[in-house]
Structure formats: C-alpha cells, structure tokens
VOPA-226813 format. One record per residue (C-alpha): residue in one letter; residue number from 1; x, y, z. Coordinates in nm, 3 decimals, m for minus. Layout:
N
REC   code   pos         x         y         z
REC      a   NUM         X         Y         Z
...
***
This chain:
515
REC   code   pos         x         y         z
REC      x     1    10.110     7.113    10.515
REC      x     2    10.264     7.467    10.432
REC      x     3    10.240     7.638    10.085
REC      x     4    10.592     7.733    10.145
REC      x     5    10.738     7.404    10.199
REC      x     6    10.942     7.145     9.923
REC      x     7    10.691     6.838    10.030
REC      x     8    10.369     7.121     9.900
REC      x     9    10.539     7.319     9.606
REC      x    10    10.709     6.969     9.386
REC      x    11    10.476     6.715     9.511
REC      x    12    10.176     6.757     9.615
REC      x    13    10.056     7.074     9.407
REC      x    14    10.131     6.895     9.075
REC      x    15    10.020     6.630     9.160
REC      x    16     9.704     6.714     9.243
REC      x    17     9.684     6.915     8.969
REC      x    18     9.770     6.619     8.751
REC      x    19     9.508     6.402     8.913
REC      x    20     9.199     6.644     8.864
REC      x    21     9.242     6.727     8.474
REC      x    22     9.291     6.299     8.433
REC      x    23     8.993     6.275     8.644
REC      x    24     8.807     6.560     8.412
REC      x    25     8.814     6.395     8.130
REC      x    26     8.634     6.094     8.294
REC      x    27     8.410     6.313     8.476
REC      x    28     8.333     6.643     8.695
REC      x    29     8.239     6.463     8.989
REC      x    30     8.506     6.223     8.985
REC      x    31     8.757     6.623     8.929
REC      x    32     8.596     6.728     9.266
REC      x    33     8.632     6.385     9.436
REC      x    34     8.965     6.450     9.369
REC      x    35     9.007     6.810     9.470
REC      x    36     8.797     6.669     9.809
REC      x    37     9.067     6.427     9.827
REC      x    38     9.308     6.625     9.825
REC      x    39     9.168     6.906    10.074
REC      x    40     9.122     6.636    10.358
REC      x    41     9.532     6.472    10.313
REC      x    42     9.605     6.854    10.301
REC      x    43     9.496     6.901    10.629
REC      x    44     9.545     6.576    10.784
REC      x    45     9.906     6.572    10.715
REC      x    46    10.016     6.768    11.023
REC      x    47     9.717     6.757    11.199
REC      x    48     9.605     6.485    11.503
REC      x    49     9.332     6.240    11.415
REC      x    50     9.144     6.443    11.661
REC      x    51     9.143     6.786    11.472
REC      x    52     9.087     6.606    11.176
REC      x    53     8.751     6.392    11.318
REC      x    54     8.693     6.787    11.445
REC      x    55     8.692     6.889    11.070
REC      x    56     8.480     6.589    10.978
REC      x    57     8.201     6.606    11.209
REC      x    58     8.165     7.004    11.133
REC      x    59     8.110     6.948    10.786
REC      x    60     7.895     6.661    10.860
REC      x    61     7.662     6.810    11.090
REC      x    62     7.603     7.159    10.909
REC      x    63     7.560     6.964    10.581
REC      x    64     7.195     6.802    10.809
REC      x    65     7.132     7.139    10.944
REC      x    66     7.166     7.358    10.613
REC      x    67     6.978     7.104    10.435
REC      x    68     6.670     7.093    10.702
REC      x    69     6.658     7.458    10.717
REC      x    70     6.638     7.464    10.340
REC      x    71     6.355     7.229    10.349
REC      x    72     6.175     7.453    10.618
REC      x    73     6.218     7.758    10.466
REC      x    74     6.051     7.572    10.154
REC      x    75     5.833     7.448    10.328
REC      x    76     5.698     7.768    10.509
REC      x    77     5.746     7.670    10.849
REC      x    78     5.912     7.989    11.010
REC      x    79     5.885     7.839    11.346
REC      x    80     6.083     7.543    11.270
REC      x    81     6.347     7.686    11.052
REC      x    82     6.422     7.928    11.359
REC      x    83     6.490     7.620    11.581
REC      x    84     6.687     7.458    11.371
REC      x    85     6.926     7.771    11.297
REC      x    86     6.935     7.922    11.654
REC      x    87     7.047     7.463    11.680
REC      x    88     7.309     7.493    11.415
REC      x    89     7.499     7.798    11.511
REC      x    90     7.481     7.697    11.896
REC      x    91     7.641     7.359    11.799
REC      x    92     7.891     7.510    11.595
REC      x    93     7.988     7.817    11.869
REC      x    94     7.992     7.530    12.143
REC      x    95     8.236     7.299    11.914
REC      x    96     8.457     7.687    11.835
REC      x    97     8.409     7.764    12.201
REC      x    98     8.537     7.404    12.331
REC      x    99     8.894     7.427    12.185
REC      x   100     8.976     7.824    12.156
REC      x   101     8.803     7.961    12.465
REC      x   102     8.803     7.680    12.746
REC      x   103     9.144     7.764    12.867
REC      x   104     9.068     8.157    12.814
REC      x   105     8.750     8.135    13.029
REC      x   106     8.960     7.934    13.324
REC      x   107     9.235     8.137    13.312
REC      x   108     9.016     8.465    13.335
REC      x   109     8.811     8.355    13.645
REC      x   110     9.202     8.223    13.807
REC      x   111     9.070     7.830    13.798
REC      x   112     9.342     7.582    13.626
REC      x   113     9.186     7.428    13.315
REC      x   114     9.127     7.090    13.307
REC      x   115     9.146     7.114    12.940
REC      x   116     9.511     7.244    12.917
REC      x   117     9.638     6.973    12.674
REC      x   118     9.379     7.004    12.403
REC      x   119     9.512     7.216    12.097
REC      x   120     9.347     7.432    11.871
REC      x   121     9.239     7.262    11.530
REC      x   122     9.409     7.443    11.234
REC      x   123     9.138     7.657    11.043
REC      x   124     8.883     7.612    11.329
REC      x   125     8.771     7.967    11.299
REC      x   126     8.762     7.979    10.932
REC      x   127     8.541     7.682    10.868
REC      x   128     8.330     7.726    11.116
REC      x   129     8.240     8.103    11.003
REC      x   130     8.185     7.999    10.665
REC      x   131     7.963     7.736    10.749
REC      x   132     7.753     8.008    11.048
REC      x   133     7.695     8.229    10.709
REC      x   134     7.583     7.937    10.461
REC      x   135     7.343     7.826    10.744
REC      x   136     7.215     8.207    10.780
REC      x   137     7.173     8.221    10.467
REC      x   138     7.012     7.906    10.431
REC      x   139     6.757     8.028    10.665
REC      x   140     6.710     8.364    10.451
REC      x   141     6.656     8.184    10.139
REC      x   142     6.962     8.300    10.016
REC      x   143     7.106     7.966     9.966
REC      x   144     6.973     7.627     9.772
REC      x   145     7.035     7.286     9.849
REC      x   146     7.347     7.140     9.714
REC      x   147     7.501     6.805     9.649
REC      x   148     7.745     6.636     9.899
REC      x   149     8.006     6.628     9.711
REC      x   150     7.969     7.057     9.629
REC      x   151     7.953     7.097    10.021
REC      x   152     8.275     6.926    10.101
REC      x   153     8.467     7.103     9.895
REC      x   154     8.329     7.454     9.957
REC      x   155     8.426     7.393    10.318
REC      x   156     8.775     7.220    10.276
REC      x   157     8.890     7.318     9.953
REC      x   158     9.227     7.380    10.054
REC      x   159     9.405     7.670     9.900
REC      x   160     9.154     7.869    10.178
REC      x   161     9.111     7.575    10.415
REC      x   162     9.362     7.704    10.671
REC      x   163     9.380     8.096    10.687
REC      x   164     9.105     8.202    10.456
REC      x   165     8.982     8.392    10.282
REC      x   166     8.610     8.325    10.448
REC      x   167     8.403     8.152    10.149
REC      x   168     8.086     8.225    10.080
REC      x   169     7.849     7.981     9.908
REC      x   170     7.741     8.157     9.641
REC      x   171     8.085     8.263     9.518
REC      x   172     8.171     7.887     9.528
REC      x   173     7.902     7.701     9.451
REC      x   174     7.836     7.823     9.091
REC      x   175     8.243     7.771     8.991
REC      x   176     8.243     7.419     9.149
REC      x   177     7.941     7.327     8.828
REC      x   178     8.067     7.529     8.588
REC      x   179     8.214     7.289     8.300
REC      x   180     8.482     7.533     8.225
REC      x   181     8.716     7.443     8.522
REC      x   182     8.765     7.045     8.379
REC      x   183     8.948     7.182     8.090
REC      x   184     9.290     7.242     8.154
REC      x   185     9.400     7.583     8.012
REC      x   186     9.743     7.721     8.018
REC      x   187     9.658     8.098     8.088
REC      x   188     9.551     7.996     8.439
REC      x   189     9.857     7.760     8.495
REC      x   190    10.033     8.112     8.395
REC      x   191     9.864     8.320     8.605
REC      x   192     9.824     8.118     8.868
REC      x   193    10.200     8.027     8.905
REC      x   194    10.293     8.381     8.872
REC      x   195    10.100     8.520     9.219
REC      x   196    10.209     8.168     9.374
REC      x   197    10.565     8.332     9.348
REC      x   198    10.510     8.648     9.392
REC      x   199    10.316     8.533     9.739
REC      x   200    10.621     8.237     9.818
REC      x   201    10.875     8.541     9.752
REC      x   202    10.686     8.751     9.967
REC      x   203    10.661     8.497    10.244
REC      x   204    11.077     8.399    10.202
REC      x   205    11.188     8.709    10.134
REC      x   206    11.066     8.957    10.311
REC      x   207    10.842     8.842    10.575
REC      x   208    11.048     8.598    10.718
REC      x   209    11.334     8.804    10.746
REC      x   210    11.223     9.073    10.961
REC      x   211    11.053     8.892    11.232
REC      x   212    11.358     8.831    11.432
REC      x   213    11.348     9.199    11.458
REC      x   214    10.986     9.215    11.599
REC      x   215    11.041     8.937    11.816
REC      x   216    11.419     9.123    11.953
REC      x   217    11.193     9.394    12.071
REC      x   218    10.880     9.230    12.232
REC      x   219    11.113     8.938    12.395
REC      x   220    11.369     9.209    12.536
REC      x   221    11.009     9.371    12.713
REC      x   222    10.891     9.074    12.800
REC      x   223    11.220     9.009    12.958
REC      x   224    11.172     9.320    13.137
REC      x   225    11.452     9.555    12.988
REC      x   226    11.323     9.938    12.919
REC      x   227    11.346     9.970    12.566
REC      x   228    11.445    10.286    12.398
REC      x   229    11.212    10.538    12.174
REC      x   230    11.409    10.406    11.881
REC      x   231    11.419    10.070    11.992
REC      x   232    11.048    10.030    12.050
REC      x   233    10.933    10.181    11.749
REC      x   234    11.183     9.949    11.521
REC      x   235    11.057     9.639    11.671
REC      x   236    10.668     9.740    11.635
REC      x   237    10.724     9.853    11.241
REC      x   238    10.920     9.525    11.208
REC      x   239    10.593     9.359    11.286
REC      x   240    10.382     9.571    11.091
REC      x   241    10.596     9.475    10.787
REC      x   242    10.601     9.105    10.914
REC      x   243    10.242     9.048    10.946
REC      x   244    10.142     9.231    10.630
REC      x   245    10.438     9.066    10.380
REC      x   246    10.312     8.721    10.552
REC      x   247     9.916     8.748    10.524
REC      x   248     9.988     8.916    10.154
REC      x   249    10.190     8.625    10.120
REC      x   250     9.919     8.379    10.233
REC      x   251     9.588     8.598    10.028
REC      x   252     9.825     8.599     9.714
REC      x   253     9.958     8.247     9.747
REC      x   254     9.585     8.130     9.771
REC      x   255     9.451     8.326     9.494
REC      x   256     9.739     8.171     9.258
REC      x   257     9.672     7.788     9.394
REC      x   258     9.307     7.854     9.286
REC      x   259     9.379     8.002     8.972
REC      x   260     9.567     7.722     8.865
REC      x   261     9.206     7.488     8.881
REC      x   262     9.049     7.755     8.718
REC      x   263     8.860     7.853     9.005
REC      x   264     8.883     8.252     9.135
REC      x   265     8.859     8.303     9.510
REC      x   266     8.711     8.640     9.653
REC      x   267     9.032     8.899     9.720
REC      x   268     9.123     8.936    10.110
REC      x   269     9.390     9.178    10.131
REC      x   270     9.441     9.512     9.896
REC      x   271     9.725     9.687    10.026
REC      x   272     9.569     9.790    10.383
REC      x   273     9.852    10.017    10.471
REC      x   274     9.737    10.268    10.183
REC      x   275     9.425    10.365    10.375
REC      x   276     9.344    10.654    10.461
REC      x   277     9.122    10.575    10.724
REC      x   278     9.028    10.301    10.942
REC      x   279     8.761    10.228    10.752
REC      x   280     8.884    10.196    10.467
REC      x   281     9.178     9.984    10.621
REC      x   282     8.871     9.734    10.722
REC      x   283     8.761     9.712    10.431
REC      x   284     9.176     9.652    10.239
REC      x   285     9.257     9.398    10.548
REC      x   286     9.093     9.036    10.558
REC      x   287     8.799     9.159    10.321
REC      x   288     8.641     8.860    10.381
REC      x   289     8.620     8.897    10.796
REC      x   290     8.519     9.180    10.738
REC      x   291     8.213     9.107    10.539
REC      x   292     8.128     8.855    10.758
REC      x   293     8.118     9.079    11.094
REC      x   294     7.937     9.380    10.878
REC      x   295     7.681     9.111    10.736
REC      x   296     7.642     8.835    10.997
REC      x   297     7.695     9.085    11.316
REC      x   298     7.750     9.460    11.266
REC      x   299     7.376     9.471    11.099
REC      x   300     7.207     9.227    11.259
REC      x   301     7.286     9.447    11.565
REC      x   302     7.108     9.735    11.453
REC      x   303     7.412     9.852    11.236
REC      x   304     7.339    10.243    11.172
REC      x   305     6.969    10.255    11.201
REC      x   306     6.921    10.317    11.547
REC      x   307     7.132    10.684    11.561
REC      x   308     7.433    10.739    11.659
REC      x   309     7.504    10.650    12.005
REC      x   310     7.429    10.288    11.873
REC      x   311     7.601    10.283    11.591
REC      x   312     7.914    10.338    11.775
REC      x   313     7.814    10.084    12.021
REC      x   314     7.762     9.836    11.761
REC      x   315     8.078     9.922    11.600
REC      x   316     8.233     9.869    11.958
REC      x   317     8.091     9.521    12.046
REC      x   318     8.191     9.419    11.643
REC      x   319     8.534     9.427    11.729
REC      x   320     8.555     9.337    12.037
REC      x   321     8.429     8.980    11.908
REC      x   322     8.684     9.049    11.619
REC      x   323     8.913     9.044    11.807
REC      x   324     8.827     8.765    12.028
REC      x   325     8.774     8.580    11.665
REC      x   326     9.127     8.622    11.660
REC      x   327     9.283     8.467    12.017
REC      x   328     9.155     8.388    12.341
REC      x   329     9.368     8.671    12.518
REC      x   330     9.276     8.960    12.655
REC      x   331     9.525     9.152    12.403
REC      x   332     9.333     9.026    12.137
REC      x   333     9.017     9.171    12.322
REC      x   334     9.202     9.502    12.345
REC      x   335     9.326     9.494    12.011
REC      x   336     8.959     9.451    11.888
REC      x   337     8.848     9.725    12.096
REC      x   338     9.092    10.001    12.011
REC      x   339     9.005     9.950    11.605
REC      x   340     8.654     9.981    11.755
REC      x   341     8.760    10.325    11.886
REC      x   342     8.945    10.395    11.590
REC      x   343     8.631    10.327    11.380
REC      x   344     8.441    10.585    11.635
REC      x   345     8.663    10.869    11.566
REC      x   346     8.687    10.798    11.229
REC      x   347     8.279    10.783    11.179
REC      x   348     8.250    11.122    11.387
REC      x   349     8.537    11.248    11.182
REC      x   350     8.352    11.191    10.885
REC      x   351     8.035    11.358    11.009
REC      x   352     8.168    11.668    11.160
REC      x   353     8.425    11.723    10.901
REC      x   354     8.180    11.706    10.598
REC      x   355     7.935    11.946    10.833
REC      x   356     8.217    12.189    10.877
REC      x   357     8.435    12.136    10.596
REC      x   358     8.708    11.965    10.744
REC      x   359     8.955    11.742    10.558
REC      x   360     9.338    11.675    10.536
REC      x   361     9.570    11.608    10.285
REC      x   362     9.531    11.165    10.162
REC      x   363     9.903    11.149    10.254
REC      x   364     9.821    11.280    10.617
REC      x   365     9.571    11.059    10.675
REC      x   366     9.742    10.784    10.537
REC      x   367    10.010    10.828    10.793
REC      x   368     9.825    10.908    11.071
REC      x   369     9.582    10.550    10.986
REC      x   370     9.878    10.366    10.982
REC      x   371    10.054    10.496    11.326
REC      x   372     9.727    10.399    11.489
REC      x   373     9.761    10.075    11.332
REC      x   374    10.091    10.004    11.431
REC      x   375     9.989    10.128    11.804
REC      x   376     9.710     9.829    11.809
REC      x   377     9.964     9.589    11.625
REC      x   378    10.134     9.591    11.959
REC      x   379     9.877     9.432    12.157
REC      x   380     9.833     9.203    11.909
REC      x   381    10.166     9.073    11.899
REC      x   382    10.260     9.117    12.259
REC      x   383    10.242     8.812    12.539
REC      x   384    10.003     9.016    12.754
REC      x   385     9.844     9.347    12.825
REC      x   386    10.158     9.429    13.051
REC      x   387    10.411     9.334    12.789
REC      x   388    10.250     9.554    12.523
REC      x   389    10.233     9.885    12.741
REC      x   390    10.587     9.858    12.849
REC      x   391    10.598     9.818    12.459
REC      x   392    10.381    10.135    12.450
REC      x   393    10.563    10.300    12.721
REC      x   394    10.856    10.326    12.534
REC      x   395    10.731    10.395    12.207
REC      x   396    10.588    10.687    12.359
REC      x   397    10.923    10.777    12.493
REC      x   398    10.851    10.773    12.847
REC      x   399    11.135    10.580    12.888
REC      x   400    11.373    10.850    12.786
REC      x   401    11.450    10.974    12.471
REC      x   402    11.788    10.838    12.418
REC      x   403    12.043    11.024    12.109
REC      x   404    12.370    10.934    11.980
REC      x   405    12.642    11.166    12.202
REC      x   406    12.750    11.286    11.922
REC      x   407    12.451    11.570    11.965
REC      x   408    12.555    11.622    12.284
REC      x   409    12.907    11.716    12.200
REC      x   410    12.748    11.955    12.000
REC      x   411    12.501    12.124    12.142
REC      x   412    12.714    12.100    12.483
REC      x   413    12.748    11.957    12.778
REC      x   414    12.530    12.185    12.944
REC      x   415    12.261    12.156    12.766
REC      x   416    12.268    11.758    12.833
REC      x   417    12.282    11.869    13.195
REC      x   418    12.014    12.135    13.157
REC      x   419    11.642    12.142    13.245
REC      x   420    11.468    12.116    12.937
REC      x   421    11.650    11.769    12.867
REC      x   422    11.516    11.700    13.242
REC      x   423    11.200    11.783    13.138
REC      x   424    11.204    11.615    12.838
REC      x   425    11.375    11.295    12.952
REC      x   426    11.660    11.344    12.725
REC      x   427    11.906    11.103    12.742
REC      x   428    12.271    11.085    12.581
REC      x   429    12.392    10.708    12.589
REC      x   430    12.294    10.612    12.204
REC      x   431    11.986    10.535    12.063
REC      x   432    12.031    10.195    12.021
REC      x   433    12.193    10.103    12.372
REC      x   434    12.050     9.782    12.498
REC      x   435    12.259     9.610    12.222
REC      x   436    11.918     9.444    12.076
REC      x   437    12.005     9.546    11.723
REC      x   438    12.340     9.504    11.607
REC      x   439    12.320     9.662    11.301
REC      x   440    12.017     9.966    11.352
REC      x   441    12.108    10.130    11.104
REC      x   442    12.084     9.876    10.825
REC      x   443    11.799     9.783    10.977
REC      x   444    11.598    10.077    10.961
REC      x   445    11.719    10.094    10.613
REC      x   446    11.582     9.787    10.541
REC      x   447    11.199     9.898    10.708
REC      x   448    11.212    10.183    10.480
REC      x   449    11.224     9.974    10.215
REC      x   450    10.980     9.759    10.286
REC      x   451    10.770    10.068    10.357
REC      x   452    10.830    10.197    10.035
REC      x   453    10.734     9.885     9.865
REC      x   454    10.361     9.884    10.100
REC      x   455    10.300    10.273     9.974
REC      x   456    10.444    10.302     9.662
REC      x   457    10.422     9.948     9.444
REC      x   458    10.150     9.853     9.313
REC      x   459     9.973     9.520     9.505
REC      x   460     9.915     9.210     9.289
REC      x   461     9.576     9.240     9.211
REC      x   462     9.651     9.565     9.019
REC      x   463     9.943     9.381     8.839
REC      x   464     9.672     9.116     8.717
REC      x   465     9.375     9.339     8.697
REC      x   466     9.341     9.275     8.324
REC      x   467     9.320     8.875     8.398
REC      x   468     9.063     8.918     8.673
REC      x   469     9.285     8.675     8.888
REC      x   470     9.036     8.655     9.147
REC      x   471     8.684     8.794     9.267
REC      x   472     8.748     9.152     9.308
REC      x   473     8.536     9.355     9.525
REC      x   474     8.815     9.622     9.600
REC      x   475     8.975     9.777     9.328
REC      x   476     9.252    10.006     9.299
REC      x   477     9.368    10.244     9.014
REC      x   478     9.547    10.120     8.759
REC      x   479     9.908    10.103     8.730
REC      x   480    10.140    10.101     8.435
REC      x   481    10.369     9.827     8.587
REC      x   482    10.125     9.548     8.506
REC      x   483    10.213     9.115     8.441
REC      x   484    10.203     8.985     8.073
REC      x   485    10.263     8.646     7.979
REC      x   486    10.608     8.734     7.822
REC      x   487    10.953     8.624     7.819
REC      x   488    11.068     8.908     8.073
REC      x   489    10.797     8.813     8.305
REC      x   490    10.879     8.462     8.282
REC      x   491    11.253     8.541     8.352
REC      x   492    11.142     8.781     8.699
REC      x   493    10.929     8.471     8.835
REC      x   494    11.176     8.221     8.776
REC      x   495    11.466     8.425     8.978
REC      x   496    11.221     8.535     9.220
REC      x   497    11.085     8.131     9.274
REC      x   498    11.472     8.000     9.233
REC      x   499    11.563     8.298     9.528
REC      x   500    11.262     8.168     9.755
REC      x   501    11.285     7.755     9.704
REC      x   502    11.683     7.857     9.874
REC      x   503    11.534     8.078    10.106
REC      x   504    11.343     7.757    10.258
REC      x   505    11.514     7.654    10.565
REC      x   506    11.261     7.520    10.834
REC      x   507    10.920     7.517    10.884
REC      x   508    10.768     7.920    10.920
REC      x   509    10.391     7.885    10.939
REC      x   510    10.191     8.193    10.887
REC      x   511    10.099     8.422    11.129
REC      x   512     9.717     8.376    11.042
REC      x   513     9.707     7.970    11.091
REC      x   514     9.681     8.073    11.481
REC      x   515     9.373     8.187    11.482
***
C-alpha cells in the first residue's frame, strides 16, 4: 500500500486512526494490537504470502535471539552471548542475502540463477538492519527485554515499515509505554496532517513530474544515442531533483503519519543538497543509514583509531557495503565507492586545509558537494556501469559540445570551421538536437526552480521546529517562514492536498521501496 494512493489517504489512515483511540480508551495494549494490526494488512496488501511469511519469521526469530542474548548477557556468560549473536546476525544476512544477492552473485560469476523468479520482499533491508542493531545492542547491554507485543510493532510499525527511517529500540520502545500517546490530541492531528501534505505535495507535484525527464536521458543512452553536454547534464539534475523531492516526500510523509499517533520518529533527511561537504551530506541524507554504518560498521572496523591510512580504508569498505545495501548491481557498488572517495578527499581536505589555512567560500563548497553528487547519482540511476559512463561521457562533453547556430552566425563561419572548435569539439547543430526534450528550455526553467526551492526554502523540520515534529538530531537555523496552526496555514494545506489528491493518476512507488 502507497502513502500516496486514494485506498491509503481516505480509508485506511482514518481508519486506523479511529480504531486505536476506541481501542485506548479500553486499553494500551489492546491501542498497539491495533497499530500491529494494522502494520501487518499494510504490508500484506500488495505483497505475496511469501514476503509476508518472510516478514513474519524475521520478527519471530530475532524476538528468540534478542531475548536469549539478553538473558546471557544477564547472566554473565560472555561465551554464550557471542554464539548466539555471531547466530542471529548470520541468520538474518543469510535470509537478506537469499532474496537481494542470489541473482547478483550468479550473474557476477556468468552462471544463470536458478533463483530468477523470486522477488525482493518490500522493506527487506530496513527490517532486517533494525533488528542486526537491536540484537547488537542486546548483546552490549544496551537494550532490555521487552514484551511481544512492543517488539512487533517496533519492527512493523508502518509509517517506517517500507523505506525507513532505520528504528532504533530505544527511540521506540519508551514512546510505545508512554500513556500519553492513548489520548487523542488535536495538535498532533494538526501537525501531523500538515507534513503529510507537504510530503504528498512533494511526492505529486514535483517529484513525479520530472522523472520522465531523467528517464528521457538515461533510456536515450541506454538506447545507445550520444547525448549532448546539455542533454546529459538535464537528465542527471532531473534525477537529482527526482530522488530528493521523492525520499523528502517519503521522510516527511512518515514523520506526519507518526505524528498523528502521537509518536515522533527520528528525522532522515535535512535538506542534503545544502552541504557543504560530503560529510556533512552523510550526515543530511538517510540520517538513519547513516548511523547505522558509522555505529554498527564504520567503528567496529577500527573507525579513526588506527591512523590514517585506515581510516580511509574503513571509510572505503563502509560504502562500498552502502552501497551494496542499496542494490545488487555493480553500479550500486560503484556508487558506494565513489562517496567513499568523496569522503577521502573530503577528510584530507579537512586536515591539510586546517594545517595550512585553507578554506573556500560555504557557497563554493556547496556547489562543488553537490556536482560530485550528481556525478555518483548517475551510477545510481543508470542500468549498468556502461550506461552510466556514456552518461558520464557526455556530461563531460566528450561527445561534443553542441551550441545553438545562432553563435555561429555570429562569431562566423570560420571560426566554426577553425581549430580551436576542433580542439575543443565544438559543435554547431543545437544544443538540444536528439529531439529528447521538446521543450528544453521550459525545462531547464523548471530545474532551476526546483533548485531554488532545495537551496533557498527552508526544509520542513525548520518550518515545525517549534513543535518538535519528530526526533531531531540535525538541526538547522531558524527561519522566519515557520507553520502555525492558523487559518492561512489551514487554507495553504488544503490547496496544496486538493492539488495533489488530482495529481494521483496511477500507482508511482518511491524510489527508496527498491532497496
């Protein structure tokens, strides 16, 4: 079931909704039985009894294992408490492994996989990450035994169930018993409906509409026609707008879902394109992944304490599996890797300039963070490793630089003809000449809009700051545009919700229930 669906938005959200304050006033387990309920119809309703059972069994068998390496750590028996952990997470990489990276292994070593029909269980990746950390933690002491019922929902509660953000127990657990969320107050009906909309508008509106433009550009490489300069680099920014209006979309329309219990989830995306590095991009996109690799990975490695040369190598191998976390492809490999790289440079960067007294201007290194995010974007996005450098090949003009002939009529015809254009591959036949874009122009209008919204709005976390909509780790400055629970707010949501609802045509999962 999609947030951005009819069937989700005036049925099954208010109903729900309904069903857990009637069940509150009976009582708070019979709220969460409800809320449990609800999770598991969520996400069997498009999903095969298979992925479901999938679901099932997870929850099942790292509810035994959490609870008998709680009782070993108790119980002081090291030993056994490293069995049973080293057990759990096994089990659970062998169940991950099974249905995202059969087919990748078979296909990498050139054998057909017998296991070509099986599909990927929606959320796989998510769940079974937030149940690796609870049992980690378990084995640390770090978490306490906790009641069936509390379990279930901390793994399926829905508004994170299928794209995050990655839970962690002791964010959950303590909301899930607080007596506060059984009574049904209308400031977090208001505030949670409010970033529903803004994330459904985001999703309809602006998302949705520029991915044809991505996909004109990677499907004409694909297809094997040389793309121009211009050409290239619209179709790559069209997917860095697409993937960051839909996983805004996704973070915000989770947050306000949650909100609407009375229950906060952690914040997973703080407007990533405003960094002005790569690290601090990691730590404004997916927070929550992020965590997770620096917590459960990056320092368990060795992290920083083992000088530099392994520091970068941890930082390397990090997101590598990042990116495998992502898709079994080998662009999702690369992709991983390069933000490795990136994080290299940017860690060196840091060292040498504060030695020497280097640094450039925030606006300089926000641009220059974002072109090198837009670079790895491709691989991401792209069908292979060869699609995405013919993707690269032209945004790097190699394919010619192709202008409008108006500038040749000015500057001459001998210039066109000359060898500097030679040299530089200069080439007079229109920027937009394969006839992928009807309209370039508009279009680029339309990216610079959508890049002015990324750098110079504020996100929606600084719109609620004063409501502490969710659990904030990032903050930004404050802002002067900020929500209020007032008639002129009230009259923006509604045109922004009425504009969406008609904006839903088909179904347009998000980007992020892939992986």
């Amino acid at each position: 079931m999609l947030f951005n669906s009819h069937i989700f938005i005036f049925a099954f959200l208010p109903l729900t909704l309904l069903l857990f304050y009637a069940a509150a006033r009976r009582s708070a387990y019979l709220a969460l039985s409800v809320l449990v309920l609800a999770s598991l119809i969520f996400y069997a309703w498009d999903s095969p009894l298979e992925h479901f059972v999938v679901l099932v069994a997870s929850i099942s068998m790292n509810f035994v294992f959490g609870r008998a390496i709680i009782q070993a750590y108790e119980s002081q028996r090291p030993a056994r408490r490293r069995v049973l952990l080293a057990a759990g997470i096994a089990a659970n990489l062998c169940v991950l492994g099974f249905y995202k990276y059969t087919g990748f292994l078979f296909n990498t070593i050139g054998i057909p996989s017998p296991f070509a029909d099986i599909y990927l269980p929606l959320g796989i990746s998510f769940f079974t990450f937030t149940q690796i950390a609870y049992l980690v933690d378990a084995s640390c002491g770090r978490a306490k035994e906790y009641s069936p019922i509390h379990y279930v929902l901390f793994v399926t509660y829905f508004p994170h169930l299928i794209a995050g953000p990655i839970l962690h127990h002791r964010e959950m657990m303590p909301q899930f018993a607080n007596r506060r969320i059984f009574t049904f107050r209308a400031e977090n009906l208001s505030i949670g409906l409010s970033i529903f909309v803004i994330g459904l508008a985001k999703k309809l509106l602006l998302a949705d509409p520029v991915a044809p433009l991505a996909d004109a550009a990677f499907n004409a490489t694909a297809n094997g026609i040389a793309l121009t300069i211009a050409e290239a680099w619209l179709g790559a920014l069209a997917y860095a707008m697409q993937i960051y209006f839909d996983f805004s979309a996704y973070s915000d329309m989770a947050i306000g879902i949650s909100r609407i219990f009375g229950i906060r989830l952690p914040v997973n995306f703080a407007s990533p394109y405003k960094a002005a590095s790569i690290v601090e991009f990691w730590r404004r996109w997916h927070m929550t992944l992020s965590r997770f690799l620096r917590d459960y990975l990056y320092i368990p490695l060795g992290g920083n304490r083992h000088g530099l040369t392994r520091r970068y190598l941890n930082l390397i191998i990090t997101m590598l599996l990042g990116g495998l976390w992502h898709g079994a492809a080998w662009t999702f490999v690369i992709w991983g890797g390069l933000h490795g790289i990136y994080l290299c440079i940017n860690h060196a960067w840091s060292h040498f300039g504060a030695k020497f007294g280097y640094a450039l201007p925030r606006a300089l290194s926000v641009c220059i963070t974002f072109i090198a995010v837009v670079i790895a974007w491709v691989f991401f996005r792209a069908e292979s490793a060869m699609h995405a450098n013919a993707m690269l090949h032209a945004m790097l003009g190699l394919n010619g630089i192709s202008l409008p002939t108006t500038v040749l009529r000015i500057l001459g015809e001998h210039v066109g003809d000359g060898p500097v254009a030679q040299l530089l591959g200069l080439q007079f036949d229109g920027m937009f000449h394969n006839g992928i874009y009807e309209y370039p122009g508009e279009l680029l209008t339309g990216i610079g809009v959508l890049l002015a919204i990324v750098w110079f709005l504020p996100n929606t976390a600084q719109l609620f700051a004063r409501y502490r909509p969710a659990l904030m780790p990032w903050r930004d400055a404050a802002t002067k545009l900020v929500w209020r629970p007032t008639l002129a707010w009230s009259v923006y949501g509604a045109v922004l919700f009425v504009a969406a609802i008609f904006a839903i045509s088909q179904d347009s999962p998000f980007l992020y229930f892939r992986f």
